[in-house]
N, C-alpha and C positions, 0 to 999 in steps of 0.2 A: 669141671669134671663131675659126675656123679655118677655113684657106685650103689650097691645094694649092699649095705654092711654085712659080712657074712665070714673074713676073716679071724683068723686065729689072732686070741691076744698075746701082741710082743712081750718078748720075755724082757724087762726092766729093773736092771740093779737098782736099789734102794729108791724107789718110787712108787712104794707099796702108800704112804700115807693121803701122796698125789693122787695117784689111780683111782683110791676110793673117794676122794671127793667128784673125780670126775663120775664113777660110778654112781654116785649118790646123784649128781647132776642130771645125769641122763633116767634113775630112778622116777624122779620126778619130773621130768618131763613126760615119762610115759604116763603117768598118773593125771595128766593134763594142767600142768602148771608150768607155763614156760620159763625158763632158764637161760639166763647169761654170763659168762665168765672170760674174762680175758686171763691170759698165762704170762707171764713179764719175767721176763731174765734178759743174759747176755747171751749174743750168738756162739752156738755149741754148747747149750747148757741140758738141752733136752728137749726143748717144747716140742719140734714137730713130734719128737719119741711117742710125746704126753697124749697129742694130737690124737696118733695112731692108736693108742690105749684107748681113748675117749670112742674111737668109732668101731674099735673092737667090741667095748662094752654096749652099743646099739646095736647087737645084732637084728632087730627086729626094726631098727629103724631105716630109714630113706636117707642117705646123706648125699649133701650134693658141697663141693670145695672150690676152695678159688683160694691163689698164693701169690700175694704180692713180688712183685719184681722191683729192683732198683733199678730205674731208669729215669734217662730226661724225661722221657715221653708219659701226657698224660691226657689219655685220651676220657672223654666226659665220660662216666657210668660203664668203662669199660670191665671193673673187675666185678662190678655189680651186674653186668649183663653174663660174664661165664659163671658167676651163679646164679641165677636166676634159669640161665636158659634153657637147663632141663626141666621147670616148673612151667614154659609160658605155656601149654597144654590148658591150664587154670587160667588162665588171662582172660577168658568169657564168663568167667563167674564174680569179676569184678564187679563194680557200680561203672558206668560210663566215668564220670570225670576221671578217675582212677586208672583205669582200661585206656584211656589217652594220654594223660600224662605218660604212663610207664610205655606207650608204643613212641609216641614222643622221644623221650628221653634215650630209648635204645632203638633210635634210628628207624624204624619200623615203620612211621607216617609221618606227619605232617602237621603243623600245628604252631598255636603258638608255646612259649618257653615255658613248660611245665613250672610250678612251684617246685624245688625240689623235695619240702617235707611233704606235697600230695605225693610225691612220687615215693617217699618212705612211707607214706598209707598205704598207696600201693602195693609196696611189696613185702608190708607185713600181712594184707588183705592175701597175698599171694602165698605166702609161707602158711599161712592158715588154713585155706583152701586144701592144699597138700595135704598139708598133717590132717584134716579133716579122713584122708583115704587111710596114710601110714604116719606114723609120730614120724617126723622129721629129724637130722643134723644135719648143722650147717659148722663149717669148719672152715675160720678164714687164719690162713698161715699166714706168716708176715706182714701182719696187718699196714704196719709204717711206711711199708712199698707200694698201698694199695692207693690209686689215683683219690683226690682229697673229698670230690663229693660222692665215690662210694665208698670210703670208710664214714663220712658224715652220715649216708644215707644207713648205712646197717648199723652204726653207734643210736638212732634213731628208733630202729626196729628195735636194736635189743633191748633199749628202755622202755617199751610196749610190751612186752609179750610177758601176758597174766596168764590168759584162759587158753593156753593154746598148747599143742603137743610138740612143744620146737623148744630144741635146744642151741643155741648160739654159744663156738666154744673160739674165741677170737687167741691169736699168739703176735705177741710184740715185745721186741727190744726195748732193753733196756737204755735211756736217751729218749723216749717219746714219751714221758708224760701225760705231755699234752690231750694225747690222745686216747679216746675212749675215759675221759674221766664220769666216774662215781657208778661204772660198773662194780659188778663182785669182783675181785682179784685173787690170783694164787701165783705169788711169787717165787717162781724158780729158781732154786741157790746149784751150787756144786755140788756133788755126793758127797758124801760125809767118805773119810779115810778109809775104814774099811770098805766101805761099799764100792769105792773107785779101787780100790789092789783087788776086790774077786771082779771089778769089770775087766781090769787090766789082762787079770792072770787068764780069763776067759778065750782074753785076743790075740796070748801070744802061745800059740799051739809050741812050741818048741821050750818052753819055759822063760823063767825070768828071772836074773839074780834081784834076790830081796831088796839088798841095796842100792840097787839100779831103779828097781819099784818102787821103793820109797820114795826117790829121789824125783821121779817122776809122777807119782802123786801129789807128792805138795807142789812142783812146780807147774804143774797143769790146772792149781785147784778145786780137782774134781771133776772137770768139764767134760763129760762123755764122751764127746765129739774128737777131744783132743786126745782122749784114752785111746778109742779104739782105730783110730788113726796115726797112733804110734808105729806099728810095724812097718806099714807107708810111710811111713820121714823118717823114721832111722836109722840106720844102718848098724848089719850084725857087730860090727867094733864098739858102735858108742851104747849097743846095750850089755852086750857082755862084758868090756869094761867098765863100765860104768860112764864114759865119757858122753853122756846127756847134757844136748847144747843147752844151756841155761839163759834164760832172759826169755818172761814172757810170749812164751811157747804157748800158752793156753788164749791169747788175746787173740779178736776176732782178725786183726792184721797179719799174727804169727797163723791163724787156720788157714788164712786165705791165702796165707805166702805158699803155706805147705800142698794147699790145691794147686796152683800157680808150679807146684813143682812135676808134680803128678801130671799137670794137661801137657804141661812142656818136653815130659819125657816121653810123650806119646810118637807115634805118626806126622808128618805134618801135614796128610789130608785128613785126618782124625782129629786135628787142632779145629783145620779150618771148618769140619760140621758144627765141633761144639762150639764154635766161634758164630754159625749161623744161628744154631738152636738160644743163644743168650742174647744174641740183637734180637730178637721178636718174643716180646715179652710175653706174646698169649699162649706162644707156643703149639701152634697150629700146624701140624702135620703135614701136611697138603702144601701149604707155601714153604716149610721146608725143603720139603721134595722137588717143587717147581725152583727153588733159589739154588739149590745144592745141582740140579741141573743144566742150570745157566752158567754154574761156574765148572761143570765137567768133571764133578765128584761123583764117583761112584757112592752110594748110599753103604756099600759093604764098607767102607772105611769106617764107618762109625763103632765096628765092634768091638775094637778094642775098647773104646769107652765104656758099652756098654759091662765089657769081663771086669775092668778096672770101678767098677760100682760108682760112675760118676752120673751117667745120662741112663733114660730109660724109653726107648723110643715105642708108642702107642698112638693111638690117634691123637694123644697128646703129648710134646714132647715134655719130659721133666727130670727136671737134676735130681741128685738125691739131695741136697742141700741148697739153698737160694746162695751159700758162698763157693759153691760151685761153679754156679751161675758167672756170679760176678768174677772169680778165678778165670774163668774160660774168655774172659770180655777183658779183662786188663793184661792177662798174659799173652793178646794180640798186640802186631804193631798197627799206628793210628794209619797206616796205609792199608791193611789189612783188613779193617774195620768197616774204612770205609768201601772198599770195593764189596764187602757183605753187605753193607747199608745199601748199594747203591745195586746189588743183587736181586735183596729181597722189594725195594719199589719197583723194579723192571718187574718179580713176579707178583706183584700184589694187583690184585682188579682194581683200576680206575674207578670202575663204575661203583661196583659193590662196597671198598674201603678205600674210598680218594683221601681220607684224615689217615692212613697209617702208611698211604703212600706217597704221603708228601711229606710225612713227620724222616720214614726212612731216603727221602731225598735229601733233608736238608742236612742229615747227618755224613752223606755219603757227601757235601759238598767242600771241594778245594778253597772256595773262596765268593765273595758275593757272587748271588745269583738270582737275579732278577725274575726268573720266570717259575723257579722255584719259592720264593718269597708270596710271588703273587698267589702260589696252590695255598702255602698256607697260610694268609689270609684271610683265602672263602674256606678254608676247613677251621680257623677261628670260629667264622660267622657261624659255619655249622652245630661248633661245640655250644653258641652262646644260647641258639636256637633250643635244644636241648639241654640247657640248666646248666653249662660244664662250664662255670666261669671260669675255673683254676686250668682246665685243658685249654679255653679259649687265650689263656694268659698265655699261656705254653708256647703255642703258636706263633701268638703275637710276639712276643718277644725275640722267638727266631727268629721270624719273617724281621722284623726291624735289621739283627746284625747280619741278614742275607741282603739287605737292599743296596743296590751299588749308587743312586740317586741319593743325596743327602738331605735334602727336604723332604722327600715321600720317606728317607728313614725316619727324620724328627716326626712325621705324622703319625707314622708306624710306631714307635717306640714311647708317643704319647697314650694313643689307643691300649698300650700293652702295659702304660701304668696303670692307667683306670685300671683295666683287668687285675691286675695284680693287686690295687688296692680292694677291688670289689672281693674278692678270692682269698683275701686277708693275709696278703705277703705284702707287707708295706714294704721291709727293707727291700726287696726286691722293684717293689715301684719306684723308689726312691732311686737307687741306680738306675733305671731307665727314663727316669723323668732326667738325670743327668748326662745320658746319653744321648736324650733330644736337644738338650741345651748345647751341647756340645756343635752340634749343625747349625745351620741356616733355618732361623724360624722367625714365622707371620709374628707382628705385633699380637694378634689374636692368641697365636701359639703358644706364647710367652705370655701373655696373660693367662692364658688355661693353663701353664703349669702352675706359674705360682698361686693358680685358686686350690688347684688339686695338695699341692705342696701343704698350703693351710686348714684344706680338710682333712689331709691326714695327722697334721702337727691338734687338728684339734682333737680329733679321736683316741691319738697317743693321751693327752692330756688328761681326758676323763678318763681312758683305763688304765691312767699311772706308770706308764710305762718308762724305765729307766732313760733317763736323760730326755726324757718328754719337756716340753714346754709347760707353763703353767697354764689355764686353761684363759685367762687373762690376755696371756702374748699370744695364743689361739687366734684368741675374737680379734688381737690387730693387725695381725699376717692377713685373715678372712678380710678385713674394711681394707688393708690395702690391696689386697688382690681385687676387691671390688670395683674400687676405684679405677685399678687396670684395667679396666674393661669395658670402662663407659667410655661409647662411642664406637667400641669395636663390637661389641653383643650386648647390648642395653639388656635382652632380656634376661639375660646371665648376668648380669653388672647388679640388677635388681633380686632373683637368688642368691647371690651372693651378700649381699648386703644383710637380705634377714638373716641369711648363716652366720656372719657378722653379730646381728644384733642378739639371735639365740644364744652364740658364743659369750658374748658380753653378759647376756643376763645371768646364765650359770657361774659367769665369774665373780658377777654381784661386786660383794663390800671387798672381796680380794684380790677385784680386778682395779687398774690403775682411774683415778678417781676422775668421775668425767668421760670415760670410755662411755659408758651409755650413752649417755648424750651426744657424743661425738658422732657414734656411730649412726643415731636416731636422725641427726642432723641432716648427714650422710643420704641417708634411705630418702629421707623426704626430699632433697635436693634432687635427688636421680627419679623419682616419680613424680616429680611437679610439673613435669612436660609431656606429660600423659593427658590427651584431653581427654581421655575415658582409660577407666579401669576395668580390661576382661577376667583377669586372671586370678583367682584366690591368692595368689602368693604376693600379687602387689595389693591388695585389697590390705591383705594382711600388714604387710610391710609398712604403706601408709595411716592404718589403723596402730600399730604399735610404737610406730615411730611419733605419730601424734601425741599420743599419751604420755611418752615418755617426755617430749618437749614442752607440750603446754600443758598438762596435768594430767590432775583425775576428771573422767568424765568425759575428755577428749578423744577424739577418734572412733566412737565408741559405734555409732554410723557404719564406718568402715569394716571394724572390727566382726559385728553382727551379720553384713554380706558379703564377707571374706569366709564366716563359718557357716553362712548357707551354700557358695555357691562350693564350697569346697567339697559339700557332699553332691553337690550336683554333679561335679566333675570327676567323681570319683565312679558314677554308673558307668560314665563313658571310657574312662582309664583307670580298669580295675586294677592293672600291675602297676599304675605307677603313682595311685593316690594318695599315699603315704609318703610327704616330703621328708626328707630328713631332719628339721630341726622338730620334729614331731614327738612325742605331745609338747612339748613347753611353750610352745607360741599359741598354736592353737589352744591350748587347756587353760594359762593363763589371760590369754584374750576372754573365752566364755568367763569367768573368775570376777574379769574387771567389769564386764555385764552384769555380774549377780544373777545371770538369766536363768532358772534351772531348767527349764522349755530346753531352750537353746541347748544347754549343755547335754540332757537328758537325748536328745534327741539326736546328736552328734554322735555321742558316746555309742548307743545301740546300735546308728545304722554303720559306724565302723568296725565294731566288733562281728557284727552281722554278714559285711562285705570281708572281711577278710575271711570269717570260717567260708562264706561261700567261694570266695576265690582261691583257698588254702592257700593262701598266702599267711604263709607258716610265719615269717621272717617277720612279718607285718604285726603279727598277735599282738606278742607281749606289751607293747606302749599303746595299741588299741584297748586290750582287757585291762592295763591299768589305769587308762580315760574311766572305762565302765565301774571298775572299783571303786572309782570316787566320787559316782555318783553314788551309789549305793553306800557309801561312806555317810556321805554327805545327811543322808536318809536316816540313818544310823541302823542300817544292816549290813551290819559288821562281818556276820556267820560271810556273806555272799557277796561283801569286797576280800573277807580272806581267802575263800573258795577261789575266787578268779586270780588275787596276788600269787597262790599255788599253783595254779596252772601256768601263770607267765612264767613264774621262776623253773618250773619244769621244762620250759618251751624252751629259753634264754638258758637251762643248761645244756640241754641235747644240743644248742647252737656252739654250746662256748662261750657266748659271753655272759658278763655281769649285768643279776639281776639288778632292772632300778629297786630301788630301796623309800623313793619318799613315801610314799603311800602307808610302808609298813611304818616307817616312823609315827603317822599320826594315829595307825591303828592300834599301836603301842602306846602311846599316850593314852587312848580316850578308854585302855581296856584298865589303866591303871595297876598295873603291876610291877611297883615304885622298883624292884633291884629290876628285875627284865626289862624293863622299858629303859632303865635309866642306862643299862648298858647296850642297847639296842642303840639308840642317842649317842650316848660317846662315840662308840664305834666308826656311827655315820660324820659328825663332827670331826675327828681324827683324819678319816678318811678326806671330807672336806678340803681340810687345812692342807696335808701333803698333797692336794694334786690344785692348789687355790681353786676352789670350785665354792665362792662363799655364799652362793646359794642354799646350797645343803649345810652350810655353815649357820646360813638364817632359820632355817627352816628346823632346824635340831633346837637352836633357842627358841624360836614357836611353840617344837613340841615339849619342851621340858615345860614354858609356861603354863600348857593346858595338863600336862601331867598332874603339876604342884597345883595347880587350879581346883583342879577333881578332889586331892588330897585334903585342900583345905591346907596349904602351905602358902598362906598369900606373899608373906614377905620373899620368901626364896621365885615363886612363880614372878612380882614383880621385877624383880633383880634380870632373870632371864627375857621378860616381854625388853623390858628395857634396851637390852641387848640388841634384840631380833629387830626393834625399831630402830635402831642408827641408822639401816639402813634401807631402800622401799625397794625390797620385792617386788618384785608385779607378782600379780593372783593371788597371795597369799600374806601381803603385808597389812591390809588393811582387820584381819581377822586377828592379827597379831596387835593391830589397834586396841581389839574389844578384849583380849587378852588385858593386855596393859590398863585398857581404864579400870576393870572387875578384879583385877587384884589390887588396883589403889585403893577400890573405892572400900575393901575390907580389910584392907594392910592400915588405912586410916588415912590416906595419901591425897584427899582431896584434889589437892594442887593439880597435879600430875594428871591424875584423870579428867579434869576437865580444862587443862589444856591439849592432851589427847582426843577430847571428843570431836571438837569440829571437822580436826583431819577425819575422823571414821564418817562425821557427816559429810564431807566432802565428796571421799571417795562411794560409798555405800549407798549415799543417797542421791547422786548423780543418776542410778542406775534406773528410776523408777519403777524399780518392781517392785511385787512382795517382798523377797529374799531381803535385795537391803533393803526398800523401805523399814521391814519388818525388824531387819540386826540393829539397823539406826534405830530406832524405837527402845529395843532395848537397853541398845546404850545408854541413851536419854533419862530411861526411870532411875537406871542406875544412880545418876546425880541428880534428879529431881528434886524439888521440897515433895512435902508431905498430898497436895493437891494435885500437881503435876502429876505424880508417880506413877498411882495407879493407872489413869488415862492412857498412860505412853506402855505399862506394860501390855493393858488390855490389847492398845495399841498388834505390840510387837502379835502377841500370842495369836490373834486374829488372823493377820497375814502370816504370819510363818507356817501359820496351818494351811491356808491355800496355795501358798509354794511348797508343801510336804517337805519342808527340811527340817525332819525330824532330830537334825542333830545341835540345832540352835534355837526351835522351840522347848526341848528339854531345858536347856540351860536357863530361856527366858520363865518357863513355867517353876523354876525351881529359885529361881533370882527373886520372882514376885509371891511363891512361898516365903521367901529368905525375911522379906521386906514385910506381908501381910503379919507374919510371927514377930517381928519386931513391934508391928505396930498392936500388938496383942491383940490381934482377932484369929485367934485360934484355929475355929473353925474354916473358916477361908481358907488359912493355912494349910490346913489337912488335906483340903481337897489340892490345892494347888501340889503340895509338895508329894503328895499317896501320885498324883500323874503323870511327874516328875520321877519320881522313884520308879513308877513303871515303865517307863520310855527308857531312864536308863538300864533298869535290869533285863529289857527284852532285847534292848542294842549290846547288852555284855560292856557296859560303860560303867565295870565295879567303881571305880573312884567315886566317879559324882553320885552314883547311887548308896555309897554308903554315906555321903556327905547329904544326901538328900532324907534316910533314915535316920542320920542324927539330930538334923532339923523337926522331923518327924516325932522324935524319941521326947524331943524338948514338949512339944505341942502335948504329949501325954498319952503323943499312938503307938502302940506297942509293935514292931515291926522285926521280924526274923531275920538276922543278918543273913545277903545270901553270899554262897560259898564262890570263891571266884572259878569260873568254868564255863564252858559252853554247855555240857550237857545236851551235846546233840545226837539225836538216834543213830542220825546217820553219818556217813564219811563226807566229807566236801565234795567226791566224787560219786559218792553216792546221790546224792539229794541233786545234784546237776545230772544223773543221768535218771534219775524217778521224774525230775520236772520235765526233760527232753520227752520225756516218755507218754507221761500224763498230758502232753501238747497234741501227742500223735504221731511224733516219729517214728519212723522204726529203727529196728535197730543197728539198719548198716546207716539210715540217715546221722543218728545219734555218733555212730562212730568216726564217722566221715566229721563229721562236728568240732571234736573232742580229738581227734588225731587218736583213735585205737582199736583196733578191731573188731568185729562183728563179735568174735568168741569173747570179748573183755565185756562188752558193754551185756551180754546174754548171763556172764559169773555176776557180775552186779547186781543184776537185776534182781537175782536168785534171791542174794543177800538181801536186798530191798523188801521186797516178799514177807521173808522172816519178819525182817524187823518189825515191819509194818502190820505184819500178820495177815496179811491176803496174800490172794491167790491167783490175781488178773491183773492184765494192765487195766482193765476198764475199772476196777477201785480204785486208781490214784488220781482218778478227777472227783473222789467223794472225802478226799483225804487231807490232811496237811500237817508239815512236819516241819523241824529243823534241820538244818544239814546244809 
């Protein structure tokens, strides 16, 4: 629906504090800074009231609304298309990919299955556009009824909108948390006592004994809804005597009861309108009319409704309350219902809405029906076409308990788990995966559940979830499902396996002992009857599984054209080139290479592939590959910059950001309480969900913490640790940890019986990288002759692999060493290039440990303050570098997931900082940020 806001604002008992923030809200939007807010109470508390204040106080703006319904039914981007659809006018001022996804996604054309975060670029590029004519509101009531990917896709929007003249004012029940988390909030309570006795006394034109009004204020709690719908439920005895039924009168069950009273003492062709009007969620006028004629109701029955302030008939139908709604739908009987279900599919167009007239089939159905099933199975396919995983679930899962064949249900009812797990209702897959079991299924069938079973037991496991498995019993559910399946889908028997072995590796030292190996065993058994390997994922598998059986240095072949051809296969299948056990196989394979070519080049063209496919979903473990090359580099500003962006990505999604990354950028930035408790944190987390990867990887980073500190003893203690057990990609660096805190803790021993392993694995690799880490090792325990050679050694190649963050360490190690051996000067220079590497990566620790080196040699050196001191914002200095490349700025924005108007506010700022005045200075320029 949209309106031209231009009414009177509703008069509102004690919501004067509310209003003016909404006031304040819409303020600022018109001043061109967009605005998000969701409203959260109990139903009956107020919010639609707040709603109507909110587009009272737009008078000048454009509002355009959309009110969630409760219903089964949930059709893909449907609540997102009735707001939208008075803007697609703008739809030509998009960018193409843009302009297709959103026709895509609302039925319009043709295509393949949009991204759905392109299609929330979409249509904040659309809400822009708009406001670009008149400041915009947008008003979504009931948000928790509203179908899952378009509250995702406007939860999406309203985390975007900087530069733009749009105000987003969202209302949702309290029970949804979940939902719309780490917008702004205004938590709606009850009125305060007086302010509910002047609503009361307002409503009840005849008077009210006090004590009657009391009585009924406290027991309503204030709830407006339930105040002024008093005179409606109770009768002139129980107010003038006082006899006010007591018990939870104010609950949204006791409101709905009292609608429920009100529909039923209607008409009983007045029932059955509002009975039509509440089965069709969109409330479409037109099919109203045509369903209400089919069942030989006159349209003039509805007026009673309308006198009794329940329904409000317009081109669109609408209750005054969404528990109206649902009053008007439970106060039918289930034979009543469905002869309205089975009304409104006879009037619904085949052609034009075949998904809402096979949704209102299945509901009008006595019992299996097969030919009803079959519709909505191709209106699945339709929803899945168009991004609508959770509508495609919908479907599927009816279609299953409509099928009257017991096999084609188990088929059906598998299909509708995937969906449901894809769509993120496991408990939901989980009974349907039990529902297929229930029938007659292929040996394949039963292997595909219990793979599905173990994807999700593993998923549970990593995001902790109450009575989740550990991530250990994960990875054995995964290898025995795998198992299952050899012989019936080798190719899946082989997926399978590495989900298995990713599962095992994140289980590390807390999974059952020997799981690795087991699994590795496993993988390589199932691909030794391969006389050729096409696929990146067995390439993988047998490159992973090798290493882990016969060692370091193994597989390494495999490994290498596993992570070329992986990008090759990614041109050709841009949706589907991000496997799931993604990054940790892949990341740690390039790792055990030492390759930084390889790794460098991986990292780019995936983050590259995904902004061009806006494959939103895909980001965040692509931009955290990329951070660690630039990690790696020791440009720390522009792996935080991009961890910032995942974690922004990964929250508009819901889930949990990864965290390894920020662990070692917390180490190497040295800020001994911040980091040490960023570590626990991770560690803690670890241990509750057995994930002792991250268990390792926290004792890693606390070594290199204490390392930087110059805390040798404590940094040994934890290398120690993190050695018990071998990481892949990341054990052998906790090698070089453990030998360089012996070798200054005074531990001799220890570190060179630690060195060979580092030469092992590091120098298997023949490149720079390790040759170059091995090298350093090496001088580390050298005599006096050896030393220098091996560091020269390291410092040489670390520089032609640019890994700026293990050449500091070696050039500040052979500082350490040259000032031992009192040659002063050497020293200076080694340890002043040292000191600079760390202080331009923002690696305080080891560059104050490298100025105290320095302080000894007799150089006077300015401690520096720990900070970034960057000009710019991390979003700034990525959209000045976008810029200075040559993009413009809907490219830029398309990029970045944010509007043309956000990336143009940026810029502004950029400008400033920078003190010019063109895009054409920021290719003469360069900056931090």
């Amino acid at each position: 629906m949209s309106t031209q806001a231009g009414q009177s604002k509703p008069e509102l008992h004690g919501r004067g504090p509310e209003c003016a923030r909404l006031a304040d809200l819409i303020a600022t939007a018109r001043s061109g800074t967009g605005q998000a807010m969701v409203l959260r109470g109990e139903a009956g508390v107020g919010k639609t009231a707040l709603l109507d204040c909110a587009t009272a106080a737009a008078t000048d703006f454009r509002t355009v609304q959309v009110s969630g319904v409760q219903s089964d039914m949930e059709l893909a981007y449907a609540g997102l298309q009735q707001m939208c659809a008075p803007l697609m006018g703008y739809l030509d001022t998009l960018a193409a990919p843009q302009r297709e996804a959103l026709s895509v996604a609302f039925g319009y054309g043709a295509g393949p299955t949009p991204d759905r975060f392109l299609v929330g670029l979409a249509v904040l590029s659309l809400l822009a556009a708009a406001a670009d004519d008149q400041p915009l509101l947008c008003v979504i009531d009931d948000a928790q009824w509203l179908d899952q990917v378009s509250v995702q896709t406007l939860a999406f929007v309203a985390r975007r909108l900087l530069a733009e003249k749009v105000a987003m004012v969202f209302a949702i029940r309290d029970g949804f948390s979940e939902l719309l988390p780490g917008l702004p909030e205004l938590v709606i309570t009850g009125l305060s006592d007086a302010d509910a006795r002047e609503l009361l006394e307002s409503v009840m034109l005849g008077g009210i004994d006090p004590l009657v009004r009391d009585r009924i204020v406290a027991e309503t709690r204030g709830l407006p809804l339930a105040l002024v719908d008093v005179p409606r439920t109770a009768t002139a005895t129980e107010l003038a005597g006082g006899f006010w039924i007591a018990g939870k009168r104010s609950s949204t069950a006791a409101l709905e009861a009292g609608f429920v009273q009100r529909i039923t003492a209607l008409p009983t062709a007045t029932q059955r309108l509002l009975l039509i009007a509440a089965s069709e969620p969109v409330g479409d006028a037109a099919l109203f009319l045509r369903a209400a004629a089919r069942l030989d109701i006159p349209i003039d029955a509805l007026a009673p409704a309308e006198a009794a302030g329940i329904i409000e008939f317009g081109h669109r139908m609408r209750f005054h309350h969404p528990l109206m709604r649902s009053a008007a739908y439970r106060a039918a009987e289930l034979g009543d219902r469905r002869t309205v279900h089975r009304a409104l599919a006879e009037a619904t167009d085949p052609h034009a809405d075949p998904d809402r007239r096979a949704w209102h089939a299945a509901l009008a159905a006595t019992g299996p029906d097969d030919a009803v099933a079959a519709e909505l199975e191709a209106s699945a396919g339709r929803a899945q076409s168009r991004g609508g995983i959770a509508a495609a679930a919908a479907f599927l899962e009816r279609a299953a308990v409509l099928t009257r064949d017991p096999e084609l249900r188990g088929s059906r009812a598998i299909s509708a788990a995937q969906a449901k797990r894809d769509a993120a209702a496991p408990e939901a897959a989980y009974e349907l995966l039990s529902l297929a079991e229930a029938g007659p299924l292929s040996d394949l069938q039963r292997a595909q559940v219990a793979r599905m079973r173990a994807q999700m037991d593993f998923v549970r496991s990593r995001a902790k979830s109450t009575g989740a498995p550990l991530v250990g019993a994960a990875a054995t559910q995964l290898l025995d499902a795998a198992r299952g399946l050899e012989g019936l889908d080798d190719d899946l028997a082989r997926e399978t396996y590495l989900e298995s072995l990713t599962a095992a590796m994140y289980a590390g030292r807390l999974g059952e002992p020997g799981l690795l190996t087991e699994v590795a065993a496993a993988g390589l058994a199932a691909v030794s009857g391969l006389v050729q390997l096409e696929r990146p994922v067995d390439l993988l598998l047998r490159g992973m599984a090798t290493r882990v059986v016969d060692g370091p240095g193994a597989g390494s072949d495999d490994l290498r054209a596993a992570l070329e051809l992986w990008n090759a296969h990614a041109q050709q299948h841009a949706g589907q080139w991000l496997y799931w056990p993604f990054p940790i196989a892949q990341e740690s394979a390039a790792h055990e290479l030492w390759d930084d070519e390889v790794l460098e080049r991986i990292a780019t063209d995936t983050v590259r592939r995904a902004r061009e496919a806006g494959a939103l979903a895909a980001l965040p473990p692509a931009l955290g590959y990329r951070a660690g090359v630039h990690f790696y580099r020791g440009e720390f500003d522009s792996a935080t910059r991009l961890i910032e962006e995942s974690k922004t990505i990964t929250a508009s999604m819901g889930y949990a950001p990864v965290r390894y990354h920020t662990l070692m950028l917390a180490a190497w930035r040295g800020a001994l309480t911040e980091a040490e408790d960023i570590i626990a944190a991770a560690a803690t987390d670890g241990a509750a969900r057995g994930e002792g990867r991250l268990l390792g990887l926290s004792g890693f980073s606390t070594a290199v913490l204490y390392n930087g500190l110059g805390r040798y003893d404590e940094a040994l203690a934890e290398a120690r640790r993190c050695c018990e057990y071998e990481d892949l990609g990341f054990y052998g660096w906790c090698l070089y940890e453990l030998i360089e805190a012996a070798v200054h803790a005074g531990d001799r021993e220890t570190a060179a019986a630690a060195l060979p392993k580092f030469e092992e694995r590091a120098g298997a690799s023949g490149t720079d990288w390790g040759l170059g880490a091995v090298a350093a090792a090496q001088a580390l325990l050298a005599d006096n002759d050896a030393a220098e050679g091996a560091f020269v050694e390291a410092i040489e190649r670390l520089e032609r692999a640019d890994i700026a963050l293990h050449l500091s360490r070696a050039r500040l190690s052979y500082g350490e060493w040259l000032r031992r051996a009192n040659r002063r000067t050497d020293a200076r220079k080694q340890l002043s290039a040292a000191h600079q590497l760390f202080t331009e990566m923002g690696a305080h620790g080891f560059a104050e440990r490298a100025r105290r080196e320095l302080t000894v040699t007799g150089e006077k050196v300015r401690k520096q303050p720990v900070g970034s001191g960057d000009a710019l914002t991390a979003q700034e200095g990525q959209i000045a570098r976008l810029a200075r490349d040559g993009l413009t700025n809907q490219e830029i924005g398309a990029q970045l997931f944010i509007s043309t108007h956000t990336v143009e506010w940026h810029l502004r700022k950029v400008f400033v900082k920078l003190s010019i005045t063109s895009r054409k200075q920021l290719r003469t320029l360069s900056w931090t940020g």
